[in-house]
Backbone as CSV, one residue per row, in Angstrom:
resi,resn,N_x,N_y,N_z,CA_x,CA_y,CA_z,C_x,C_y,C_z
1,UNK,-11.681,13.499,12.647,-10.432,12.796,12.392,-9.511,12.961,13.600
2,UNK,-8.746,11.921,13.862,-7.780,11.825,15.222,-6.004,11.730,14.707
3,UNK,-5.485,12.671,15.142,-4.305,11.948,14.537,-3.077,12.065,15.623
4,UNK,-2.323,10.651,15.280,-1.104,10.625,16.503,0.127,11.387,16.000
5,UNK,0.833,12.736,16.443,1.972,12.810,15.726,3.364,12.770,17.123
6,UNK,4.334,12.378,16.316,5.629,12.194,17.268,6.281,12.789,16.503
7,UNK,6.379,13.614,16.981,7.822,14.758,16.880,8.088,15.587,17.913
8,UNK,9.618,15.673,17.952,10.356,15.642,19.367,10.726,17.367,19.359
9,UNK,10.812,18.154,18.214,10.835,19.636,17.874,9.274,20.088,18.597
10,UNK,9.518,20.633,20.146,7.950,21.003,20.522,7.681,22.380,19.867
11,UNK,8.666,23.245,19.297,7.423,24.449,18.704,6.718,23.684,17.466
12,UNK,7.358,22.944,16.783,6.929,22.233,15.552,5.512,21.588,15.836
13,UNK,5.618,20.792,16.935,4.270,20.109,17.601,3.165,20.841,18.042
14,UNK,3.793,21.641,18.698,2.734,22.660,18.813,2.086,23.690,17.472
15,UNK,2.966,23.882,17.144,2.009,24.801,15.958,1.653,23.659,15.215
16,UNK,1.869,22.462,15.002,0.967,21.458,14.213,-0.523,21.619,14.814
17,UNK,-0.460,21.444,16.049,-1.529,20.962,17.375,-2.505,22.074,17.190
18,UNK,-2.104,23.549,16.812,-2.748,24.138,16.501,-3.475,24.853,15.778
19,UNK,-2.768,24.415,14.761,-3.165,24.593,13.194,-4.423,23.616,12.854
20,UNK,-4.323,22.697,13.025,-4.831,21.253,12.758,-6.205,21.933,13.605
21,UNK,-6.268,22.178,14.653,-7.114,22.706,15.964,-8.245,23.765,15.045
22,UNK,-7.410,24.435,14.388,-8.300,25.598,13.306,-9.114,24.699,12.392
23,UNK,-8.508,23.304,12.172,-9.681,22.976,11.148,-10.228,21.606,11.674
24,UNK,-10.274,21.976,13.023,-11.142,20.867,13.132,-10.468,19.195,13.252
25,UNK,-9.431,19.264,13.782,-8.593,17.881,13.501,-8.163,17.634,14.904
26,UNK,-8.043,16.567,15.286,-7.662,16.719,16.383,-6.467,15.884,16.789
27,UNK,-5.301,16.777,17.271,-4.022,16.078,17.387,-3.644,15.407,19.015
28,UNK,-3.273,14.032,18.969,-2.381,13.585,19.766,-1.158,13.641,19.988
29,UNK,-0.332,14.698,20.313,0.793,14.773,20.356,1.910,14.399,21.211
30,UNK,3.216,13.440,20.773,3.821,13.140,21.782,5.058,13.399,21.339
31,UNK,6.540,13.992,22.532,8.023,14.354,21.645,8.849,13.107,21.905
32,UNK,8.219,12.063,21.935,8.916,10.702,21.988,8.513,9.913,21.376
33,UNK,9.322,8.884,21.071,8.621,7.463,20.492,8.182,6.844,21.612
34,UNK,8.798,6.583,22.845,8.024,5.771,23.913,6.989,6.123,24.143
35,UNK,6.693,7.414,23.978,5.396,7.826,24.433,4.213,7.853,23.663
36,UNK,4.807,8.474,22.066,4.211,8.212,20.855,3.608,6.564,20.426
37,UNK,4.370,5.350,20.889,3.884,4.253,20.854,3.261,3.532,21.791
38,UNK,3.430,4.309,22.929,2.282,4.109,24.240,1.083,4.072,23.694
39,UNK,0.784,5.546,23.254,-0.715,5.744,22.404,-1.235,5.017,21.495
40,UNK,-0.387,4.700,20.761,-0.501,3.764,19.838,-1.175,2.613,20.162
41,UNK,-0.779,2.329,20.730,-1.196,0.842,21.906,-2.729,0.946,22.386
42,UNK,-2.704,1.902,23.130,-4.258,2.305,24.030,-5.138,2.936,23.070
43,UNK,-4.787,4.202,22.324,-5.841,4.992,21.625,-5.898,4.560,19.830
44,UNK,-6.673,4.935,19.224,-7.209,4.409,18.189,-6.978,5.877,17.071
45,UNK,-5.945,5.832,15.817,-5.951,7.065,15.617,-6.875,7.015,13.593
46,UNK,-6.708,7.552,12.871,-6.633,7.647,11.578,-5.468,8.089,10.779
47,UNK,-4.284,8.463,11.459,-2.848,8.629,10.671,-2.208,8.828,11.890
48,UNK,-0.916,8.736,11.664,-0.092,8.647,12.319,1.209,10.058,11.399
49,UNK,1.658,10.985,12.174,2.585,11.856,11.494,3.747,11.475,12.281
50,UNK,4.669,11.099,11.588,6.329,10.516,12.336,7.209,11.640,11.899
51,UNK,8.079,12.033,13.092,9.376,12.407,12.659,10.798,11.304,12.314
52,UNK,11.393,11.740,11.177,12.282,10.402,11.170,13.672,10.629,11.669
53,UNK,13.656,11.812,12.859,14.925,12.261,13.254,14.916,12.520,14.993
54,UNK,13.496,10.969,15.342,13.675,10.809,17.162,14.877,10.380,17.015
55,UNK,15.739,10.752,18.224,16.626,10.274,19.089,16.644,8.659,19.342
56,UNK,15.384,8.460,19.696,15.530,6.589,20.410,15.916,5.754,19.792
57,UNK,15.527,5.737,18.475,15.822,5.094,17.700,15.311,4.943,16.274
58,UNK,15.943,3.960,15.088,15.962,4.579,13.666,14.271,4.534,13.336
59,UNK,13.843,5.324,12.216,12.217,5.340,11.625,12.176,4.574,10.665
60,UNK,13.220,2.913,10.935,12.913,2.440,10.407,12.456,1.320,11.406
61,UNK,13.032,1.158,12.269,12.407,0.215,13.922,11.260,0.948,14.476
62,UNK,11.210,2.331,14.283,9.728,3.009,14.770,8.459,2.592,13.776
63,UNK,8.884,2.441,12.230,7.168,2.377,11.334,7.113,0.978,11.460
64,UNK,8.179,0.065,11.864,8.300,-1.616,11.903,7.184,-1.380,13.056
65,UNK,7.300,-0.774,14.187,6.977,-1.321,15.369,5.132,-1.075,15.385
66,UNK,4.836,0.425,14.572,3.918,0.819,14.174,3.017,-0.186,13.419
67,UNK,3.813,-0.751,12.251,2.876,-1.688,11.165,2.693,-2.728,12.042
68,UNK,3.147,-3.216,13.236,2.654,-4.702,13.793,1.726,-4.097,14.453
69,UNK,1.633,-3.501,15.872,0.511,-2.686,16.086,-0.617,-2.389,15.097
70,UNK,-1.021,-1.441,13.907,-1.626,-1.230,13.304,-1.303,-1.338,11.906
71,UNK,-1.701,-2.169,11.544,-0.820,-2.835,9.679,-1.180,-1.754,8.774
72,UNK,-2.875,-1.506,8.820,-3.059,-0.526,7.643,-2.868,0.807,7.930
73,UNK,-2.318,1.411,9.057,-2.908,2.962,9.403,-2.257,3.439,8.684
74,UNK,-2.358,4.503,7.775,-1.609,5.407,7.384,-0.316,6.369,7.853
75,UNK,0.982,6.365,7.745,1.918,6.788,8.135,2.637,7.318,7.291
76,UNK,2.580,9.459,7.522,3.577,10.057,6.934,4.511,10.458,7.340
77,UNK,5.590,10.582,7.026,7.063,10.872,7.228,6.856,12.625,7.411
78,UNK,7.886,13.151,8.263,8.539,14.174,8.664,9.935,14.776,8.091
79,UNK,10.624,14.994,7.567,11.920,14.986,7.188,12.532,15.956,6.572
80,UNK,13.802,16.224,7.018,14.915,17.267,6.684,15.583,16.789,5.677
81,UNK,15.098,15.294,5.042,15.796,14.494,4.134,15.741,14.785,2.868
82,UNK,16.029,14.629,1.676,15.554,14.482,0.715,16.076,14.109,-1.109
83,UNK,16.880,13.872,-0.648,17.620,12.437,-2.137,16.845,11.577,-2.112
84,UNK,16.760,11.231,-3.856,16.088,10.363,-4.457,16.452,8.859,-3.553
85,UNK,17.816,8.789,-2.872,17.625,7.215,-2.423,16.769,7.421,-0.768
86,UNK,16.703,8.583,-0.067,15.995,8.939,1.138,14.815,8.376,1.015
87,UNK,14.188,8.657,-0.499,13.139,9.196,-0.886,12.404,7.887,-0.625
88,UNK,13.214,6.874,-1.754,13.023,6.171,-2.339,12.758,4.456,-1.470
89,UNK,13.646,5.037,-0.003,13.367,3.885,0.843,12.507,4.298,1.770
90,UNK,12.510,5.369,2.042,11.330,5.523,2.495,9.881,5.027,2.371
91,UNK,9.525,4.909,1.168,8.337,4.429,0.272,8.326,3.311,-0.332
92,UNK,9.548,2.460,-0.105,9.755,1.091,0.133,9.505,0.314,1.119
93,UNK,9.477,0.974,2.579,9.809,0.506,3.720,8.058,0.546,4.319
94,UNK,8.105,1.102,5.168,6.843,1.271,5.451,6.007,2.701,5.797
95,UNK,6.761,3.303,5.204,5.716,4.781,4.803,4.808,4.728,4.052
96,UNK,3.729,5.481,3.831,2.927,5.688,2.706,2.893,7.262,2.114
97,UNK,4.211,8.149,2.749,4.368,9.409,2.363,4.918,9.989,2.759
98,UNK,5.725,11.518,2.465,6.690,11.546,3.195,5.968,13.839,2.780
99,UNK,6.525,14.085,3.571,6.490,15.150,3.406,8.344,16.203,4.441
100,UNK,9.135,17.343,3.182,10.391,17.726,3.621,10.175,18.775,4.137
101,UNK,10.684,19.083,5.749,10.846,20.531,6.501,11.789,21.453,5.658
102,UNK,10.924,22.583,5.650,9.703,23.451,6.152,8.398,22.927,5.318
103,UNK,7.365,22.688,5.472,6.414,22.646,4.850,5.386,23.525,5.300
104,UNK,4.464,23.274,4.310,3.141,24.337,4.451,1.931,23.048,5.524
105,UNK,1.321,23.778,6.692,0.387,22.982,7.100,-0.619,22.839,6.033
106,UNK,-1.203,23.506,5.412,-2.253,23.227,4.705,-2.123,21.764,3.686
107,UNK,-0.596,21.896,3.106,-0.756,20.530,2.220,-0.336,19.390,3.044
108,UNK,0.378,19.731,4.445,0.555,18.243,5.132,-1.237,18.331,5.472
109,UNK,-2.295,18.720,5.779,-3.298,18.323,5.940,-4.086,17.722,4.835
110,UNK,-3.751,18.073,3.714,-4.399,17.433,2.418,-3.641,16.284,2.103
111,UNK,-2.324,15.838,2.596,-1.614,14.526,2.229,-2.134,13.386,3.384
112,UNK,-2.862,14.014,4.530,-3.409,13.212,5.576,-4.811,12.907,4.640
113,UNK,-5.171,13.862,4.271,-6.852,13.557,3.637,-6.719,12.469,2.520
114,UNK,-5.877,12.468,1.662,-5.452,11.592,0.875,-5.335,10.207,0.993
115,UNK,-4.370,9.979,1.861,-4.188,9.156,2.368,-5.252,8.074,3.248
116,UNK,-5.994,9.146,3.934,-6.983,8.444,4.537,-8.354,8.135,3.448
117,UNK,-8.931,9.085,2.495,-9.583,8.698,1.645,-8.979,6.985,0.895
118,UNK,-7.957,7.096,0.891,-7.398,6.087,0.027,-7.503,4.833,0.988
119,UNK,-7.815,5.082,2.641,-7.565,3.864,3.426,-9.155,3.224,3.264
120,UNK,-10.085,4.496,2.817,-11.384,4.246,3.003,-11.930,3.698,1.981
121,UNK,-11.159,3.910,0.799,-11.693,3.171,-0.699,-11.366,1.509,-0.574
122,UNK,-10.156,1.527,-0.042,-9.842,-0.037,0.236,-10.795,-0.911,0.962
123,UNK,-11.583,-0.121,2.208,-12.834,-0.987,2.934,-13.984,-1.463,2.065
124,UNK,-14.450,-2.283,2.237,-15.978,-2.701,1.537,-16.506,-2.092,1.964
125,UNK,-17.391,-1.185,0.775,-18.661,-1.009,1.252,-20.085,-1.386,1.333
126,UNK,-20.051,-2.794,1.282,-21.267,-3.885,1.478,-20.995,-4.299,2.028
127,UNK,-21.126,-4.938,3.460,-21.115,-6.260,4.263,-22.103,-7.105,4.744
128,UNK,-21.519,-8.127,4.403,-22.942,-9.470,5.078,-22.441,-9.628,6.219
129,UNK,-23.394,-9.781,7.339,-23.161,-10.073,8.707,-24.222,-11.181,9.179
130,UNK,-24.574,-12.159,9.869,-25.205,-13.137,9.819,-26.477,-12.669,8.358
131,UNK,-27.767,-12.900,8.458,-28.593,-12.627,7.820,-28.727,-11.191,7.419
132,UNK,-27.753,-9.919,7.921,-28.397,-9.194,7.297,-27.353,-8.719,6.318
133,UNK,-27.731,-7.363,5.351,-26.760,-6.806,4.553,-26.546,-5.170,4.642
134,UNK,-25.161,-4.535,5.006,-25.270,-3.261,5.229,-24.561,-2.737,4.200
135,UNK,-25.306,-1.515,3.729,-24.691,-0.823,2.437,-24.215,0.732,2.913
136,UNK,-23.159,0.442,2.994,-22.146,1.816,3.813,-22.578,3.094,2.922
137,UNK,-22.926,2.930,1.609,-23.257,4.307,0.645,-24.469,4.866,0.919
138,UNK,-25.541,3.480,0.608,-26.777,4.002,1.027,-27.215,4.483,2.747
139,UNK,-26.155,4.181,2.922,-26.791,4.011,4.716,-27.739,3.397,5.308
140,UNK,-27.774,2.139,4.761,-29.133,1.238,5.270,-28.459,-0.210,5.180
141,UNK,-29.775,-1.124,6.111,-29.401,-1.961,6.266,-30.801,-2.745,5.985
142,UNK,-30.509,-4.106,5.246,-31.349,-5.213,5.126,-31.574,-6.395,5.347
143,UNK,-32.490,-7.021,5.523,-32.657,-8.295,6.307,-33.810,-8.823,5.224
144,UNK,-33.214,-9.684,4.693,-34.281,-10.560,3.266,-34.716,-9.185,2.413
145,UNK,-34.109,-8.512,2.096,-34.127,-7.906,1.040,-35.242,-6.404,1.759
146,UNK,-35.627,-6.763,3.076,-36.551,-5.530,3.753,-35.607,-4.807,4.935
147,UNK,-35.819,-3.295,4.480,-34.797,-2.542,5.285,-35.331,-2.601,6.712
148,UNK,-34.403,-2.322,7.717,-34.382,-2.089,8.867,-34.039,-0.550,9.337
149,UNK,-35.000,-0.175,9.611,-34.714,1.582,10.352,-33.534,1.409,11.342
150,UNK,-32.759,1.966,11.704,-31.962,2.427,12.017,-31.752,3.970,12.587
151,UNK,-31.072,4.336,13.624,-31.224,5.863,14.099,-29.430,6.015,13.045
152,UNK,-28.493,7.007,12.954,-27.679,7.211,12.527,-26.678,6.972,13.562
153,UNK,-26.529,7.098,14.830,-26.013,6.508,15.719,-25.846,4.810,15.733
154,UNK,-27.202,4.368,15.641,-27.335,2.791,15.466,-26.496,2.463,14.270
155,UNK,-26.906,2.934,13.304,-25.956,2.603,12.051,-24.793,2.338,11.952
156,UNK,-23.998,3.246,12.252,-22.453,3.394,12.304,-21.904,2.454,13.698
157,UNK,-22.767,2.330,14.366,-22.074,1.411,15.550,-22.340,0.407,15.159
158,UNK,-23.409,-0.200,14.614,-23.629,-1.900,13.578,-22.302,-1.615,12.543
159,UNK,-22.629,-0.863,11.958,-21.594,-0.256,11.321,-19.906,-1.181,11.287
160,UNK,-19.661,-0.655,12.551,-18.292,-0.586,12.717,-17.916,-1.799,13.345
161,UNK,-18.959,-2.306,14.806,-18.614,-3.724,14.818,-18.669,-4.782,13.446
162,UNK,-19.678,-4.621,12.823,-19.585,-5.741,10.914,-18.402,-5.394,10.908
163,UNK,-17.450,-4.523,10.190,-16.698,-3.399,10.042,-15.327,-4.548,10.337
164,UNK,-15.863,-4.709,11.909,-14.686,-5.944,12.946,-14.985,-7.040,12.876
165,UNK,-15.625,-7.567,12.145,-16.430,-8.888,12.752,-15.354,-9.929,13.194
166,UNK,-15.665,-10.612,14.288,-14.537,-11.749,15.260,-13.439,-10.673,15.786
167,UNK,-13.765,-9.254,16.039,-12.817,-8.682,16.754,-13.173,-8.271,18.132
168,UNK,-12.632,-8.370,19.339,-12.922,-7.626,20.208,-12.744,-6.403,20.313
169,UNK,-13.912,-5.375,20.153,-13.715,-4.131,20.639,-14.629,-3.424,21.939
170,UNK,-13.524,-2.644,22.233,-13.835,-2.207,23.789,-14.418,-1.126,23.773
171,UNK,-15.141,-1.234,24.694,-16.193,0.728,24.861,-15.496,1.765,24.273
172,UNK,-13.882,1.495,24.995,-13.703,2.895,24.481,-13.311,3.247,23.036
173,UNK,-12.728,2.419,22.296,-12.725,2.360,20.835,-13.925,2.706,20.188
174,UNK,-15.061,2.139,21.073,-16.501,2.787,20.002,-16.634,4.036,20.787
175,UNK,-16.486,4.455,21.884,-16.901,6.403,21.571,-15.641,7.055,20.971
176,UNK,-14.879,6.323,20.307,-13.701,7.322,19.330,-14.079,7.103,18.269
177,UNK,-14.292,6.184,17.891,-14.429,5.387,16.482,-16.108,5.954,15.925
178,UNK,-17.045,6.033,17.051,-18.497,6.003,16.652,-18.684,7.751,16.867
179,UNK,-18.297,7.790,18.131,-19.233,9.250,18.725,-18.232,9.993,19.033
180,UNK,-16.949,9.820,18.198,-16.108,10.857,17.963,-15.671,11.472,19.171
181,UNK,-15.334,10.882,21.046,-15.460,11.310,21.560,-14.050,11.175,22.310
182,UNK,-13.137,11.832,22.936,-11.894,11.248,23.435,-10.998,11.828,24.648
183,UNK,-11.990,13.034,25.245,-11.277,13.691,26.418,-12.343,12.941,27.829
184,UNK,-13.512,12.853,27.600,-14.705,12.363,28.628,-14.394,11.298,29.124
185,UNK,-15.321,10.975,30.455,-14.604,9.501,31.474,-15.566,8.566,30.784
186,UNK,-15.347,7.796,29.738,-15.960,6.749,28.979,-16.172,6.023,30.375
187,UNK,-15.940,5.506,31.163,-15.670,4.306,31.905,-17.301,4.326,33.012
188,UNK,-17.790,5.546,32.966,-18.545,5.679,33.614,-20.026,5.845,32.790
189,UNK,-19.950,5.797,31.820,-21.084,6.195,30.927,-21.966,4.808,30.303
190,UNK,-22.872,4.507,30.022,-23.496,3.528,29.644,-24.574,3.690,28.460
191,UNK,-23.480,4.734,27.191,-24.674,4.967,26.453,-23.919,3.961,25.128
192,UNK,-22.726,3.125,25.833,-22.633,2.450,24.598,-24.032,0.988,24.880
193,UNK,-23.449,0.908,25.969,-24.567,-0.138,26.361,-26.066,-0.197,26.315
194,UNK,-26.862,1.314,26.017,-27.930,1.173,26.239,-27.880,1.018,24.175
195,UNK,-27.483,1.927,23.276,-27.285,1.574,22.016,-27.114,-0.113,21.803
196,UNK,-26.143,-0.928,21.624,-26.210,-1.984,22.038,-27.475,-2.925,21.948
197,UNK,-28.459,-2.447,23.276,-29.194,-2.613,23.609,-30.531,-2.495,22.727
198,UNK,-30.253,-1.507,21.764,-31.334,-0.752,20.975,-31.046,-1.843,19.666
199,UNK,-30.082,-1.908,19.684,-29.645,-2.971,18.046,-29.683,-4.496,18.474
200,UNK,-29.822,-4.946,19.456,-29.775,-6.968,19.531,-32.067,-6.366,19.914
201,UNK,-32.330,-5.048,20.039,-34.054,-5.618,19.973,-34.262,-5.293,18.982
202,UNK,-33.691,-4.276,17.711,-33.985,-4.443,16.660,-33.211,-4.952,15.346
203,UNK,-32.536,-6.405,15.978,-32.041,-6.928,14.682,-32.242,-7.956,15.341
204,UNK,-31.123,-8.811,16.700,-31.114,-9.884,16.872,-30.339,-9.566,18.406
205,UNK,-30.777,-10.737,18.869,-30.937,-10.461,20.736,-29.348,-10.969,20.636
206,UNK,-28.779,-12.153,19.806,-27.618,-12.815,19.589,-26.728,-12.202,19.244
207,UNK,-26.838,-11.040,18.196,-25.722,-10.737,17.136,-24.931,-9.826,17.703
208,UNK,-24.572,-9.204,18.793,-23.595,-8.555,19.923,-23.030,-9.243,21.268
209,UNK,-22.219,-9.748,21.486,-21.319,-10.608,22.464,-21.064,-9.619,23.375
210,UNK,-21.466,-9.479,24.473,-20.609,-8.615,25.479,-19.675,-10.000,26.148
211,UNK,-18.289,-9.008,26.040,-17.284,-9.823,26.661,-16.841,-8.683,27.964
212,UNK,-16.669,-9.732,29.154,-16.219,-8.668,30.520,-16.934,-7.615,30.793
213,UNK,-18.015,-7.351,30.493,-18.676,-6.214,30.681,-18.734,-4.722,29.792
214,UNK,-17.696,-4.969,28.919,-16.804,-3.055,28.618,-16.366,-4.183,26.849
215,UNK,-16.237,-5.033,26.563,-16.151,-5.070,25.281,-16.967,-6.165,24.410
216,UNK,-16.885,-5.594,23.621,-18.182,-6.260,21.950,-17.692,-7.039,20.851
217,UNK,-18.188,-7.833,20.676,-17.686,-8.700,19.403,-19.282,-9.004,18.297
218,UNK,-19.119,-9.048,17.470,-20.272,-10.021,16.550,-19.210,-11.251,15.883
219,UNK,-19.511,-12.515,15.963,-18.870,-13.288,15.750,-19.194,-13.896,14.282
């Protein structure tokens, strides 16, 4: 799991950064919104943790700016706030949760798990993609009703482009998204391409678009 948090309190960020670090989570941390929505832009997260007391400006022009960027990501609130009308627009507006300072890390990590389970129930888990059919539970995929082997790597990268279908995505979105990968020089590596490569000879030579060299579509 990847997560972007903006909050401008750096011991706060930091002991998030490192807490999170103990179980395995891995934080993007920025003490700005400019910078916090930089990332936003370039990197690909699974929640987003906001403080609603940046400086730049209100968290209600920051989750606006967030939901056009990324409509469904999950976004919890930070806050020293806490009246029922705080509460209450908050979870009107475009939060999906809010959690009040001081809190315990352990349950802001279970309100991230939540949340994201809940982003994952909303996805299908069947998709038709030209002729074939992928069943996200079983982990397999079929073509006239006869499965196609698949490595577990192959999977999840068929996977995730179906997942997009008519979207452009770029190399580096699939080693975050696929192979979980996000400090390494993607730019130089060619193991999205040789994968790729492994799935248009065993499904269809057609059903992967390289666009510009560095990004993928199935149309």
């Amino acid at each position: 799991m990847k997560i972007l948090l903006i909050e401008d309190n750096e011991i706060l960020s930091r002991n998030i950064v490192r807490f999170f670090a103990l179980k395995n989570i891995f934080v993007d941390a920025s003490l700005n919104w400019k910078d916090g929505f930089h990332k936003a832009c370039l990197k690909y997260y699974d929640a987003i943790i906001l403080d609603i007391s940046l400086a730049e400006m209100t968290w209600i022009e920051i989750c606006k700016q967030l939901r056009e960027k990324e409509k469904n990501i999950p976004i919890i609130m930070l806050t020293s706030r806490w009246t029922k009308k705080d509460i209450v627009l908050w979870l009107e507006s475009w939060a999906d949760d809010y959690l009040v300072k001081p809190f315990d890390y352990d349950e802001l990590i279970a309100r991230i798990n939540s949340l994201t389970r809940r982003d994952l129930k909303n996805k299908a888990s069947k998709i038709n993609v030209w002729e074939f059919f992928i069943d996200l539970e079983k982990v397999e995929v079929l073509k006239n009703n006869k499965q196609i082997k698949l490595s577990n790597l192959e999977f999840k990268l068929f996977a995730y482009l179906a997942q997009n279908k008519t979207k452009v995505i770029s190399r580096k979105e699939l080693y975050e998204k696929v192979w979980w990968e996000f400090e390494w020089d993607f730019m130089f590596s060619k193991t999205v391409e040789v994968y790729i490569w492994y799935l248009r000879k065993k499904l269809d030579k057609n059903l992967i678009e390289t666009v510009l060299w560095v990004w993928y579509v199935i149309k």
